[in-house]
Structure formats: structure tokens, C-alpha cells
C-alpha positions, 0 to 999 in steps of 0.5 A, a space after each residue: 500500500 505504501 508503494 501506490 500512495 508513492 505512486 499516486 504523488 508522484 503521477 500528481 506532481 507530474 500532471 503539474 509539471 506538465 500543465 507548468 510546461 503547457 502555460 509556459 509555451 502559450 505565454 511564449 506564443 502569445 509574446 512572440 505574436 505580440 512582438 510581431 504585431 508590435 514591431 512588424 510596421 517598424 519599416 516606415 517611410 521617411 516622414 516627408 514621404 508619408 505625408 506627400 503620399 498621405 496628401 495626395 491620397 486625401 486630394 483623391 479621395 475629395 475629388 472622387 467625393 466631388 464627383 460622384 457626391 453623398 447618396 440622396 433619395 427623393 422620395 416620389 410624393 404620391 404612389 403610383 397607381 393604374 390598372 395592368 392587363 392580366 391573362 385571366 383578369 385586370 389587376 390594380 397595381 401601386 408601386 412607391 418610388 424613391 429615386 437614387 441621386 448623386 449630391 445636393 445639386 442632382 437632388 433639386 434637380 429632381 425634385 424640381 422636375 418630379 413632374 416630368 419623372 412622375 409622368 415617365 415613370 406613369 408612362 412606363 408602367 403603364 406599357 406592362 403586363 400583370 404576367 410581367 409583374 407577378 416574377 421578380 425578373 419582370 420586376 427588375 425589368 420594369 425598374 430598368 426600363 423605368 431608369 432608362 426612361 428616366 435619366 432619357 428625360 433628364 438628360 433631354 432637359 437638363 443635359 444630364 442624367 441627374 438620377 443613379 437609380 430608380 427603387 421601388 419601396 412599395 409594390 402591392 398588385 391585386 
């Protein structure tokens, strides 16, 4: 008997040597990953090099922000609603439309010609089909025929296309 308790310590004292030995080489990982990571950007430019670069980084990114301008939506102040042939039966059709523009400019230009939009967008939807409109593929047809149409009249009027995208918010059919 006295021969397993000796055991018993010793396999004991063992398994702590082995756990020692275990957190002992996760601590050296863990530093050696930190010292790359603290250390790996040390290969720097000069000064004067950085900030040239960083400059003309900024200059180009505010010449693109320029051109292309923050994301607005003018929101069509009515639904529209008409009726649509079907195969089997006429159906009532009310589609929400936003408009996607590019700046503050594009913006009042659309808002000031929704007139004109509106009375694109009612003459588009008016060409199509209940049978086009129950499939999702009919759908994004419309909305890019509605686009071309749209930045068509704009671009007769303004000289631009003043409108990025046409969405539909709300598209009920009955």
C-alpha cells in the first residue's frame, strides 16, 4: 500500500509539471505574436514621404467625393397607381418610388422636375403586363426600363442624367 500512495504523488506532481510546461509555451506564443504585431510596421517611410503620399491620397479621395457626391433619395410624393392587363383578369397595381441621386445639386434637380419623372415613370408602367409583374425578373425589368426612361428625360432637359437609380419601396398588385 505504501508503494501506490508513492505512486499516486508522484503521477500528481507530474500532471503539474506538465500543465507548468503547457502555460509556459502559450505565454511564449502569445509574446512572440505580440512582438510581431508590435514591431512588424517598424519599416516606415521617411516622414516627408508619408505625408506627400498621405496628401495626395486625401486630394483623391475629395475629388472622387466631388464627383460622384453623398447618396440622396427623393422620395416620389404620391404612389403610383393604374390598372395592368392580366391573362385571366385586370389587376390594380401601386408601386412607391424613391429615386437614387448623386449630391445636393442632382437632388433639386429632381425634385424640381418630379413632374416630368412622375409622368415617365406613369408612362412606363403603364406599357406592362400583370404576367410581367407577378416574377421578380419582370420586376427588375420594369425598374430598368423605368431608369432608362428616366435619366432619357433628364438628360433631354437638363443635359444630364441627374438620377443613379430608380427603387421601388412599395409594390402591392391585386
Amino acid at each position: 500500500m505504501a508503494e501506490e500512495s508513492d505512486l499516486e504523488i508522484e503521477e500528481t506532481g507530474g500532471s503539474k509539471k506538465k500543465l507548468i510546461i503547457i502555460i509556459a509555451a502559450v505565454v511564449v506564443v502569445l509574446a512572440a505574436v505580440a512582438g510581431y504585431f508590435l514591431f512588424a510596421g517598424s519599416d516606415e517611410a521617411p516622414e516627408s514621404l508619408a505625408e506627400e503620399t498621405t496628401e495626395q491620397q486625401v486630394q483623391a479621395s475629395q475629388q472622387n467625393a466631388a464627383q460622384t457626391g453623398s447618396a440622396l433619395y427623393v422620395a416620389m410624393p404620391r404612389p403610383f397607381v393604374f390598372n395592368v392587363p392580366g391573362a385571366s383578369r385586370d389587376r390594380i397595381v401601386q408601386i412607391k418610388v424613391q429615386l437614387l441621386v448623386r449630391g445636393d445639386v442632382n437632388e433639386e434637380v429632381a425634385k424640381k422636375h418630379i413632374p416630368l419623372i412622375e409622368g415617365t415613370l406613369l408612362s412606363v408602367f403603364s406599357t406592362t403586363t400583370a404576367d410581367e409583374l407577378s416574377t421578380s425578373a419582370g420586376k427588375e425589368t420594369l425598374r430598368l426600363s423605368a431608369l432608362d426612361k428616366v435619366q432619357a428625360a433628364m438628360e433631354s432637359v437638363e443635359g444630364s442624367k441627374v438620377v443613379e437609380r430608380v427603387l421601388f419601396t412599395g409594390f402591392v398588385m391585386q
